[in-house]
C-alpha positions in Angstrom: -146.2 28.2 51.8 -144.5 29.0 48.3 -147.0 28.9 45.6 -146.6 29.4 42.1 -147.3 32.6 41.8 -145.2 34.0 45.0 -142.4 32.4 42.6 -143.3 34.3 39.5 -143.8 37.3 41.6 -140.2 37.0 42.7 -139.2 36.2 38.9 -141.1 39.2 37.8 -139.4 41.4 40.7 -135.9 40.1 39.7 -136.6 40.8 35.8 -137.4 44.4 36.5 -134.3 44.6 38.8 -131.9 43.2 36.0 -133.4 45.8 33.5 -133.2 48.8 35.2 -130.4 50.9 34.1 -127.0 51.0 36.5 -127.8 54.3 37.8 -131.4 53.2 39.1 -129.9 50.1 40.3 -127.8 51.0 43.4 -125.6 53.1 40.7 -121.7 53.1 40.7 -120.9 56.8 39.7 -121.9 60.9 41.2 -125.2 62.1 40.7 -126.9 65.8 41.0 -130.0 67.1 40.2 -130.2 70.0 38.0 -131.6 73.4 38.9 -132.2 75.9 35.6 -130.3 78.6 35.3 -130.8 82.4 33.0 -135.1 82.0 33.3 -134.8 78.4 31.8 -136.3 75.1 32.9 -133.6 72.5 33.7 -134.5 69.5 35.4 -133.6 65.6 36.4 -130.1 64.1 37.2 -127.2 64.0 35.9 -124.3 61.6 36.6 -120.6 60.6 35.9 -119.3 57.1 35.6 -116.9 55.6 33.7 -115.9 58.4 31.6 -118.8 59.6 30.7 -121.7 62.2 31.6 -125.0 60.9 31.4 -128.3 62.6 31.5 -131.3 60.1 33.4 -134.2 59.5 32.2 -135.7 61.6 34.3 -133.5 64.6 32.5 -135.7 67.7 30.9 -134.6 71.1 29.6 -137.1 73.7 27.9 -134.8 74.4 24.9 -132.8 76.8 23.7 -130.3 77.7 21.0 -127.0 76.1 21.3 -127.0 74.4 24.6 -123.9 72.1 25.2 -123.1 69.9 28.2 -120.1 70.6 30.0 -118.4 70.4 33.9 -117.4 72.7 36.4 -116.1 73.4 39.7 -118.3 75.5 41.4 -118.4 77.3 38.0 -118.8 76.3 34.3 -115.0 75.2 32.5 -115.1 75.9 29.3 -112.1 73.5 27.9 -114.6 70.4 29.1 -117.6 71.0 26.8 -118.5 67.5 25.4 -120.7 68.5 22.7 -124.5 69.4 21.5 -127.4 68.4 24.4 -128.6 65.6 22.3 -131.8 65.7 23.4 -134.3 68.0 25.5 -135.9 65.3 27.1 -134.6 61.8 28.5 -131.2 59.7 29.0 -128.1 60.4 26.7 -124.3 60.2 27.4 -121.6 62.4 26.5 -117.5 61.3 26.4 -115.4 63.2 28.8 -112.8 64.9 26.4 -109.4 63.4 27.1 -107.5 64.7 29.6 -109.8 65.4 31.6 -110.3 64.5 35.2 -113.5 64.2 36.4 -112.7 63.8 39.5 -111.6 67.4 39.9 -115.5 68.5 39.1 -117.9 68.8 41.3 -121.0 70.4 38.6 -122.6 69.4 35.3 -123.5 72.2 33.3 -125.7 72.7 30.5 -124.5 75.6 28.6 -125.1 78.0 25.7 -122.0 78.5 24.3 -124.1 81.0 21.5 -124.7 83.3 24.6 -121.9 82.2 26.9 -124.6 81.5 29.6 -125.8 79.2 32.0 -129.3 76.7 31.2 -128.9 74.8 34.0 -126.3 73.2 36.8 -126.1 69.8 38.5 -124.3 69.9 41.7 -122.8 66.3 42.3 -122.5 64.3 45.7 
């Protein structure tokens, strides 16, 4: 029997459904999980869709000076750095540079360009 509130239940369960960002709702583009890198904390998932890098809200890094997001194929590439990490902790997005194919990466890298080291890598499925 269908009562009221197994409707609003439903309701309720569709709401959240509609809310939830694309990437927690069946997503569309590649995700990885980063691992730190150089004695730094790097954690939470990275993905790329529709131009763009974009760090989940799950995302977490325990600073350091100059860190940029970038790709890589099984290494970082320097020509693809998309700018300052906006943000230790939680989602942001970063613009692919033009001309570049993100199809031909398989990494998201958070980098200190300062150092020219690694803070953390995402391999993507």
């Amino acid at each position: 029997m269908t009562t009221r509130r197994t409707v609003l239940q439903g309701f309720a369960a569709l709401s959240a459904l509609a809310a939830a960002p694309a990437a927690f709702a069946g997503g569309h583009g590649r995700l990885g999980k980063f691992k730190g890198a150089s004695n730094h904390i790097t954690t939470g998932t990275a993905e790329i869709a529709d131009g763009k890098v974009n760090l989940l809200g799950d995302f977490t890094f325990d600073g350091a000076p100059d860190p940029k997001i970038a790709l890589g194929k099984d290494g970082y590439d320097p020509k693809t750095l998309m700018g300052l990490l906006k943000s230790n902790k939680g989602a942001s997005s970063y613009t692919i540079p033009a001309g570049i194919n993100p199809d031909d990466y398989n990494e998201v890298w958070v980098w200190c360009e300062k150092f020219n080291v690694p803070l953390g890598v995402a391999k993507l499925n």
